[in-house]
N, C-alpha and C positions, 0 to 999 in steps of 0.2 A: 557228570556222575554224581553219584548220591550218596552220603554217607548211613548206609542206617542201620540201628539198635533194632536187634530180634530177641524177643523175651517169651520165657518157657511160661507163657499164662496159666497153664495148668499149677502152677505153686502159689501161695496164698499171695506171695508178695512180687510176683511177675518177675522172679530172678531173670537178667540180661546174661542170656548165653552168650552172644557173639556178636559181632556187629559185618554186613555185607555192604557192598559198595553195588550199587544198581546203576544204570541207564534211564532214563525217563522211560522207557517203554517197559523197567521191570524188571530186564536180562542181568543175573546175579554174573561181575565179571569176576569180583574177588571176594576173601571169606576173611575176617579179621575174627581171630580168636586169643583170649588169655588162657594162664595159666588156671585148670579148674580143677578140685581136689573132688574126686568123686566122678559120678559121669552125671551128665546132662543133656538133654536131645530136646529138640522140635520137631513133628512131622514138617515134609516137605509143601504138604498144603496150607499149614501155618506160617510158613516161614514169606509162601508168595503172596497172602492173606494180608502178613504185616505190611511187605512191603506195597500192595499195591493201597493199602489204607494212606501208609506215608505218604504215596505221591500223589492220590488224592487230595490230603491233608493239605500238599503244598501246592495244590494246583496247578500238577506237572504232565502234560498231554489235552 
């Protein structure tokens, strides 16, 4: 399992919304989130965008 940082790129400064724990193949098992004043989202094709960069990134598959 994989621990990874998902960030709302759309903001100047790539604010870290949440962070997801993946599978080598991708598969989001759990959601790690802080306390966040306001609201914040990722679309769901960014969120699988980041992760599959990570695991390229780490040359996992």
């Amino acid at each position: 399992m994989w621990h990874i940082p998902i960030y709302n790129r759309k903001l100047p400064k790539k604010q870290r919304v949440f962070d997801v724990e993946a599978d080598e193949k991708g598969v989001i098992h759990r959601y790690f989130t802080q306390n966040i004043k306001g609201s914040a989202f990722v679309d769901s094709e960014d969120v699988q965008k980041q992760i599959n960069e990570f695991l390229e990134k780490n040359a996992v598959g």
